[in-house]
N, C-alpha and C positions, 0 to 999 in steps of 0.2 A: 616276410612282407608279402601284401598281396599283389598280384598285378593290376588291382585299382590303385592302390596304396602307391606300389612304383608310378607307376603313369601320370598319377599325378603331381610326382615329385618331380620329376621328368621334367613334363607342365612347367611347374614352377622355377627351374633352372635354368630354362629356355626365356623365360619371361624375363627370369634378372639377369642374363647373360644381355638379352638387347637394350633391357632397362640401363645397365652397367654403360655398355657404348653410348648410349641417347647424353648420358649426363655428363660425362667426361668434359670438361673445358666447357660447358656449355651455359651459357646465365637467361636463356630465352623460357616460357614458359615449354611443358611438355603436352601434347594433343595424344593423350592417351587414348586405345580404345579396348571396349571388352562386346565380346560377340557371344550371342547364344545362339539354341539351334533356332528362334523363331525372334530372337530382337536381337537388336543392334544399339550401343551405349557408347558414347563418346565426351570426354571432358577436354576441359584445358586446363593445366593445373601448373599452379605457380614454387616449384618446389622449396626455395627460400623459405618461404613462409611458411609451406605446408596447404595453402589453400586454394578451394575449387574456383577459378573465374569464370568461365563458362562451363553449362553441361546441353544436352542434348539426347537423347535414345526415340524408338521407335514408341516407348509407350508415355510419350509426354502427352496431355491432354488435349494442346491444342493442335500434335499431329496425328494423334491415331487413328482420329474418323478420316483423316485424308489419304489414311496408308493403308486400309482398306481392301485386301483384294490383290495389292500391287505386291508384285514379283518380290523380292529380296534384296536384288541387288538397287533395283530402282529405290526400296526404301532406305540405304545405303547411300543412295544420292542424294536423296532428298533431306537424311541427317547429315552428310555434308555441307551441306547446301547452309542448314538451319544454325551448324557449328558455327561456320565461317562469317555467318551476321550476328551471332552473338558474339563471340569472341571481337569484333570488329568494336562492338556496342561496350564492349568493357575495354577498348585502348587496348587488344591485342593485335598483332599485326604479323609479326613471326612466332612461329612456335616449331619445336623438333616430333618429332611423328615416332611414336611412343608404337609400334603395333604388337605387344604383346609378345604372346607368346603363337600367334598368327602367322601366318605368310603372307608375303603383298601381292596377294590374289583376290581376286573375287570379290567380293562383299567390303572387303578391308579396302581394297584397292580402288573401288568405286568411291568409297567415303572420303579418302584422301585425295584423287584428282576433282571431287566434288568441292571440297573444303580449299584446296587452290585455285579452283576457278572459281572460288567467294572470294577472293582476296586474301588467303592465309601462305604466309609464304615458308616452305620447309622442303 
């Protein structure tokens, strides 16, 4: 195996290791997020059913002329920010904070204190 190959299996066992904890006992939808090196994607996702109720990233149409220039993490806020009013707009109100295979640093962690000062509680 290679050490791409491992690494991202690696990856992947990290991800369902937190996914595993998020869901245990738990009936609330999931605030998933995935990070690249240059966007940021976040959903709220209703596991029962299997479907997406909110989504959000840095390349929706009507935020990427505004994210423009701006730092990383700030646009991290501001898909926070964008989460937490849709999510609100489809009847969500709690959700558990899904963060991958991430740490709750940086960019991840701006999204999430962004998305509870919208009103999303987790």
């Amino acid at each position: 195996m290679s050490i791409q190959a491992l690494k991202q299996v690696r990856r992947r066992r990290k991800a369902l290791r937190v996914r595993n904890r998020v869901r245990v006992g738990v009936s609330r939808p999931r605030l998933s997020v995935f990070r690249s090196l240059t966007n940021i994607y976040c959903q709220v996702i209703d596991d029962t059913s299997g479907r997406t109720l909110a989504a959000a990233s840095s390349r929706d149409k009507g935020l990427r002329e505004a994210l423009k220039g701006v730092r990383k993490s700030d646009v991290a806020t501001r898909i926070g920010a964008a989460i937490a009013e849709r999510a609100k707009a489809a009847g969500v109100t709690a959700v558990v904070f899904d963060r991958g295979p991430y740490k709750y640093h940086g960019r991840v962690k701006a999204l999430a204190e962004a998305a509870r000062a919208g009103g999303l509680t987790f």
